[in-house]
C-alpha positions as a printed NumPy array, in Angstrom:
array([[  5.035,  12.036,  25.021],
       [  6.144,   9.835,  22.393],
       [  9.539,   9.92 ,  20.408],
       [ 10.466,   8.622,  16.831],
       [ 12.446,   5.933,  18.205],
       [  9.765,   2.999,  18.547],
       [ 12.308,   0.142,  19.17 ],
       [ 11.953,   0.026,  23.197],
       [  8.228,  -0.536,  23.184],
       [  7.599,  -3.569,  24.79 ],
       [  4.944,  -5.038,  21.89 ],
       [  3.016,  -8.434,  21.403],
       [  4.931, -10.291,  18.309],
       [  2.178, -11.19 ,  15.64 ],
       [  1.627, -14.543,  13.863],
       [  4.029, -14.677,  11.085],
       [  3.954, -18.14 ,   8.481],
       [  6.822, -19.494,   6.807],
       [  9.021, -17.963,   4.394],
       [  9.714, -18.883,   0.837],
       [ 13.379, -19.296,  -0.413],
       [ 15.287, -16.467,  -2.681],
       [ 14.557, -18.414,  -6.319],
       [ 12.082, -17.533,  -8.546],
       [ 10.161, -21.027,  -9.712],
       [ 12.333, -22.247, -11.967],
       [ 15.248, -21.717,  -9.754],
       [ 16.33 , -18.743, -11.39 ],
       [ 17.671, -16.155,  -8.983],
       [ 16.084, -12.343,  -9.223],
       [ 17.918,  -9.464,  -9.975],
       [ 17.305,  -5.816, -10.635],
       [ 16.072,  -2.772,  -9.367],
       [ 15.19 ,  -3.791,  -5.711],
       [ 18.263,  -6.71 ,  -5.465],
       [ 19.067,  -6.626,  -2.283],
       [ 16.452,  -4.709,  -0.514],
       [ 13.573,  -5.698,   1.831],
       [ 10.718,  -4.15 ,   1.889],
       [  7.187,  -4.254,   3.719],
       [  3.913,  -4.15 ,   2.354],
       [  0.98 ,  -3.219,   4.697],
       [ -1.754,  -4.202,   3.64 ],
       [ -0.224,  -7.252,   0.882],
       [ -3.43 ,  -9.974,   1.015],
       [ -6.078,  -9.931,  -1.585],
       [ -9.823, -10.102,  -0.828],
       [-12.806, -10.469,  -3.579],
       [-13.227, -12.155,  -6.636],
       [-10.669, -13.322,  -9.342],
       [-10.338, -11.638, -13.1  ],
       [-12.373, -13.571, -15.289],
       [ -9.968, -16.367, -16.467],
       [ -7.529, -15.833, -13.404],
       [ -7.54 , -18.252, -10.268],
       [ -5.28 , -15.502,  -8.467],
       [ -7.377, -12.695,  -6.557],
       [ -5.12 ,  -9.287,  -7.151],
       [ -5.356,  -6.666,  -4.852],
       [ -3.217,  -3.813,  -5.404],
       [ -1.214,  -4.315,  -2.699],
       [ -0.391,  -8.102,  -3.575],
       [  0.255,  -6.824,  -7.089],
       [  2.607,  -4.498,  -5.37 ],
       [  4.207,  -7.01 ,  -3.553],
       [  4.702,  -9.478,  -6.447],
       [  6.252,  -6.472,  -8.79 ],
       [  8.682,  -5.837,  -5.987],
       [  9.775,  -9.341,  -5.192],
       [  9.922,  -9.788,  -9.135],
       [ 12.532,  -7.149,  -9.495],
       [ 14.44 ,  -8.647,  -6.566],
       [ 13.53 ,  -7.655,  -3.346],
       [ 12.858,  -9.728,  -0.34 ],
       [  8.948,  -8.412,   0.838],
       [  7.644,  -9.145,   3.751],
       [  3.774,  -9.032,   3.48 ],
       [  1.356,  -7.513,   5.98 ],
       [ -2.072,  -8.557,   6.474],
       [ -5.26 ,  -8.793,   8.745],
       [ -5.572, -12.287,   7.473],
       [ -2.74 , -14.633,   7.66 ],
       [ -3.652, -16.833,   4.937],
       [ -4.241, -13.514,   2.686],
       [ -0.618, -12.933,   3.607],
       [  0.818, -16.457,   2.847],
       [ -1.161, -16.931,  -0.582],
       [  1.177, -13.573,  -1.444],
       [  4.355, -14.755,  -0.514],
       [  3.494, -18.14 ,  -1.94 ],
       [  3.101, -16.158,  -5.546],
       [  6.567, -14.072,  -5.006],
       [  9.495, -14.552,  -7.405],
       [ 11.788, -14.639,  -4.229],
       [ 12.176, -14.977,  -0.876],
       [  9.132, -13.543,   1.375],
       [  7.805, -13.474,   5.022],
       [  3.733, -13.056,   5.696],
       [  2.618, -11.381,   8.556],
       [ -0.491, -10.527,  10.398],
       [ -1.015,  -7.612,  11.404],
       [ -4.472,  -5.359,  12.342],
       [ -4.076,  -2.079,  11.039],
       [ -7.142,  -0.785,  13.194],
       [ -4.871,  -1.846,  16.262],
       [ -2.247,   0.263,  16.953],
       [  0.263,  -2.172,  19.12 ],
       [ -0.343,  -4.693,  16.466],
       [  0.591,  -2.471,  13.458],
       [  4.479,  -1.893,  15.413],
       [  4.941,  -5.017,  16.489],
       [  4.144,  -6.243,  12.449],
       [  7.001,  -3.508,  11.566],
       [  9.451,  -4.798,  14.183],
       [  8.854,  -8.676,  12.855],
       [  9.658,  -7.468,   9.385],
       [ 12.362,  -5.562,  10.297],
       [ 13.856,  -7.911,  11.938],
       [ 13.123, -10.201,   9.407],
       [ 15.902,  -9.976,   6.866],
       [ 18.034,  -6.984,   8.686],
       [ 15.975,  -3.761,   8.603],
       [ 13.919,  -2.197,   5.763],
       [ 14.71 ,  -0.411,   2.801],
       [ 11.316,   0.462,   1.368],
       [  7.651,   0.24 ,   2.908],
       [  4.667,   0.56 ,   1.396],
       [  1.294,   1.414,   2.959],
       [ -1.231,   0.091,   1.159],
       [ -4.507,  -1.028,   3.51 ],
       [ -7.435,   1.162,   3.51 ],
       [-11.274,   0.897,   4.072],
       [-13.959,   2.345,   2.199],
       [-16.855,   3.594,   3.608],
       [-20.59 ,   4.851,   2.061],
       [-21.724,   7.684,   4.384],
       [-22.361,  11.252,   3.355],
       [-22.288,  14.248,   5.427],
       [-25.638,  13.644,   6.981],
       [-25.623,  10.452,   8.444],
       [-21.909,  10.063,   8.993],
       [-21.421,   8.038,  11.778],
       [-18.987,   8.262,  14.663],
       [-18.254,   4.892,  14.372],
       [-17.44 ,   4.708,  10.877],
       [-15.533,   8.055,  11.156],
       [-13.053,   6.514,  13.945],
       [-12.744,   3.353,  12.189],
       [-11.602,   4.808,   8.942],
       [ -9.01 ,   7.569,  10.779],
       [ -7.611,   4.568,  12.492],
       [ -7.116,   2.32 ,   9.313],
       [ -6.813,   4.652,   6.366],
       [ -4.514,   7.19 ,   8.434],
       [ -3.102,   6.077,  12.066],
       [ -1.881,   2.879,  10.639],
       [ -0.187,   4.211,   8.042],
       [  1.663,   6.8  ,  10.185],
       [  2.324,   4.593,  12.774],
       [  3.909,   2.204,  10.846],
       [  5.868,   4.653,   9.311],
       [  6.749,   5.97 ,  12.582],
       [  8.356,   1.763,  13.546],
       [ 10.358,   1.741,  10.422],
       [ 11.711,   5.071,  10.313],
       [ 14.821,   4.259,  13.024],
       [ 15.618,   2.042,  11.297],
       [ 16.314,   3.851,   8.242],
       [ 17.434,   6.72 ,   9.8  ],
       [ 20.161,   4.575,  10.945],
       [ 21.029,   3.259,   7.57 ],
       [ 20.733,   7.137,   5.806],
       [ 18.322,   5.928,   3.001],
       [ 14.946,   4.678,   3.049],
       [ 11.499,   4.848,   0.981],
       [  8.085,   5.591,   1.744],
       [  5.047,   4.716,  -0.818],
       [  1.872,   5.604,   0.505],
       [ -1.186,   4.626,  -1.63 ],
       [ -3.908,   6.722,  -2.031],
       [ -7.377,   7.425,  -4.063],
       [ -8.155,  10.202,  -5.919],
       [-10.939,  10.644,  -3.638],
       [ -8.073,  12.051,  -1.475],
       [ -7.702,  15.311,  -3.841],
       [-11.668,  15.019,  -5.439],
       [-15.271,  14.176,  -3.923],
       [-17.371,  11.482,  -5.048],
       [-20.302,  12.801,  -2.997],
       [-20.609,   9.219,  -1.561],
       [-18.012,   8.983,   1.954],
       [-16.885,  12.156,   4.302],
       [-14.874,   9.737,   5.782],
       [-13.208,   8.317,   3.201],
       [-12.536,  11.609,   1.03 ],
       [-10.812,  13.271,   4.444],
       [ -8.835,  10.262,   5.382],
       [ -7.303,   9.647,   2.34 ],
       [ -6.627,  13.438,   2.342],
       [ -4.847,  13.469,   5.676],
       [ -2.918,  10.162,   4.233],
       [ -1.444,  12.643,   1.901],
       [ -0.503,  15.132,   4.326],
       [  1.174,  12.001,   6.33 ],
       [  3.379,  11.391,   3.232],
       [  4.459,  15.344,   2.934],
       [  5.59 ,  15.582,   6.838],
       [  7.939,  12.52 ,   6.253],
       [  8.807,  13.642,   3.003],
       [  9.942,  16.903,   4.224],
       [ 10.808,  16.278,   7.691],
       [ 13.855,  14.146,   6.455],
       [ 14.824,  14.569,   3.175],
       [ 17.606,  15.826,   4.343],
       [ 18.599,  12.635,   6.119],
       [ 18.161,   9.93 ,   3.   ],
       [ 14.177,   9.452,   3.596],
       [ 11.888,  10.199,   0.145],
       [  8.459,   9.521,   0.919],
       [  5.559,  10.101,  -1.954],
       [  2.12 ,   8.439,  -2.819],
       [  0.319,   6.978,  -5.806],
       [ -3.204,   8.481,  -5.815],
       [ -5.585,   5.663,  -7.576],
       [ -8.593,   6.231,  -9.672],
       [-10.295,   3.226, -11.207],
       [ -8.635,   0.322, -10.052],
       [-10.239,  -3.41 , -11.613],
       [ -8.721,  -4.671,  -8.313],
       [-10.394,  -8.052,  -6.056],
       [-11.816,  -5.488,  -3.562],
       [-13.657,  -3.272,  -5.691],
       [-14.876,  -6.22 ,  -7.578],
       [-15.816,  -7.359,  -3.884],
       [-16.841,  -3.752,  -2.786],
       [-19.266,  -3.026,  -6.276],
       [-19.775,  -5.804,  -8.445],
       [-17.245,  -7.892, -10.883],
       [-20.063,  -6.848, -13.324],
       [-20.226,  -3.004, -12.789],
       [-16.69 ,  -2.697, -14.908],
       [-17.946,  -1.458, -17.729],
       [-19.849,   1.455, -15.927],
       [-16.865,   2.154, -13.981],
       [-14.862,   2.705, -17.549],
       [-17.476,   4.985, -18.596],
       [-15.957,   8.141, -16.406],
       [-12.111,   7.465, -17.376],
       [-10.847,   8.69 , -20.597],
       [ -8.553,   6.178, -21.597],
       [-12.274,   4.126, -21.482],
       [-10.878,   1.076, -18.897],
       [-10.215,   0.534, -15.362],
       [ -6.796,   0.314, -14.362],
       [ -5.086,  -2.917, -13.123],
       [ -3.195,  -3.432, -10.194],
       [ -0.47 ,  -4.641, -12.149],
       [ -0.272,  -0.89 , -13.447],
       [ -0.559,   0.233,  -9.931],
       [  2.147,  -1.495,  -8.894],
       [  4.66 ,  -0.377, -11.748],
       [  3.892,   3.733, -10.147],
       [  4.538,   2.178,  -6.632],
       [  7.862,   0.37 ,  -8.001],
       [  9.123,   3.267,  -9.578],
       [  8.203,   5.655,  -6.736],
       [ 10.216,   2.913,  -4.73 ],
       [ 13.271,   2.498,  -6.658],
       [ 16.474,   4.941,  -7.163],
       [ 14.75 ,   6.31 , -10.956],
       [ 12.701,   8.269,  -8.263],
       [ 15.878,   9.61 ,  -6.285],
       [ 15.247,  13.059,  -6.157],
       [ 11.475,  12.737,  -5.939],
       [  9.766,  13.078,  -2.596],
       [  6.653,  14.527,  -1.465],
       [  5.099,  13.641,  -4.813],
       [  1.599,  12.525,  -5.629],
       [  1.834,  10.221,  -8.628],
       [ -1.753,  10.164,  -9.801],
       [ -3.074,   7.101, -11.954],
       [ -6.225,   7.089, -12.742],
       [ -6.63 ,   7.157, -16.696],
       [ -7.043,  10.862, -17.171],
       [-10.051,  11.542, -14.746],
       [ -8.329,  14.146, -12.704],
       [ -7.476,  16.052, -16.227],
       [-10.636,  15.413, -17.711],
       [-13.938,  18.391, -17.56 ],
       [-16.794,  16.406, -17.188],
       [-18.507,  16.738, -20.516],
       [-20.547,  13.925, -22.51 ],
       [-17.983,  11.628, -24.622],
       [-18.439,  12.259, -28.191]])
């Protein structure tokens, strides 16, 4: 039977790179909302194509990552690829630790937790951000395909939440931002699997929300629409922006940058007495009935 305490499990320690120092380029040192805390962010590579006129790929959870480092914590930034990882850290304002770390593997996404954890002294904040997409309807969903996305888009998430909650149990505070898709709480018609595990993510973030509230733990999610982030771009075409744009009122894809400001605040003590939440972004799509634009 398993228990919440994780810290006894006798786990492989995954490749982690170097670490930058706590200056911003420049050598000015960060302050602000996050001074002081560490925080982990699953899922923290980039993979796809650039912006146009950017060199940087930005994934919404290096975005997130970045935005959190920027405002002065220390991040330690979990990936499947290494490199991914590193090329994060080596774009943070401060201090910063990659990691690599499978989320489809359950041993490997602990041991990741326990390496960031014990990284700078325990975590304050962690952020689940990794997540796979997937293309099957009803009628040919695959077994396959179902497992893999339960085990990435779901287990991982709750099992890394499960490492890092000692932790902060232990220190009375701690905060949990799970990101989500507003395919979570509407269908797109196009992936069973990844409409009900982005659901059950949610339902994730409401047990830890309300299982310890009362013990200094908030836990709430951003739910993402139209993101203009490298792996959509990788997913369905740099060039299929504009068509993307056409179902969002505000007429644009989102950027990850504006992803990561929900996550930040979600994150930080503004949000004190929110938990449980689901912050949607998405540009009005969720509010919208969908009628012709004038």
């Amino acid at each position: 039977m398993p228990t919440e305490d994780t810290h006894d499990l006798d786990l492989p320690l995954p490749r982690a790179a170097c670490f930058r120092g706590s200056c911003a380029p420049g050598g000015t040192t960060m302050t602000g909302r996050f001074s002081g805390r560490i925080a982990y962010v699953l899922g923290g590579g980039s993979d796809g194509p650039a912006r146009s006129g950017e060199s940087l790929p930005m994934g919404n959870g290096r975005a997130i990552a970045m935005r959190l480092s920027a405002e002065g914590a220390t991040v330690v930034v979990g990936d499947k690829i290494l490199e991914r990882a590193q090329t994060t850290v080596d774009h943070l304002a401060g201090s910063g630790l990659a990691v690599e770390v499978d989320a489809a593997d359950a041993a490997s996404c602990a041991a990741a937790v326990a390496v960031a954890a014990d990284f700078a002294g325990g975590l304050d904040i962690v952020v689940c951000n990794v997540g796979v997409s997937g293309r099957e309807p009803l009628k040919v969903q695959s077994l396959d395909d179902w497992g893999f996305a339960s085990d990435v888009n779901v287990r991982s998430h709750w099992l890394t939440a499960q490492a890092a909650l000692p932790g902060m149990l232990d220190n009375g505070r701690g905060a949990f931002v799970f990101v989500g898709s507003t395919a979570g709480i509407l269908s797109s018609r196009r992936s069973l699997s990844y409409e009900a595990t982005k659901a059950a993510q949610l339902a994730v973030m409401r047990h830890v929300a309300v299982r310890y509230a009362d013990r200094g733990i908030r836990s709430n999610a951003v739910v993402l629409g139209n993101i203009d982030s490298a792996l959509v771009r990788r997913e369905f075409g740099a060039d299929g922006s504009k068509a993307r744009a056409q179902v969002v009122p505000m007429a644009r894809e989102g950027r990850p940058e504006e992803a990561a400001a929900a996550v930040a605040f979600l994150a930080s003590d503004d949000a004190g007495y929110i938990t449980g939440q689901s912050l949607v972004v998405d540009g009005g799509v969720s509010a919208a009935w969908p009628v012709p634009r004038p």
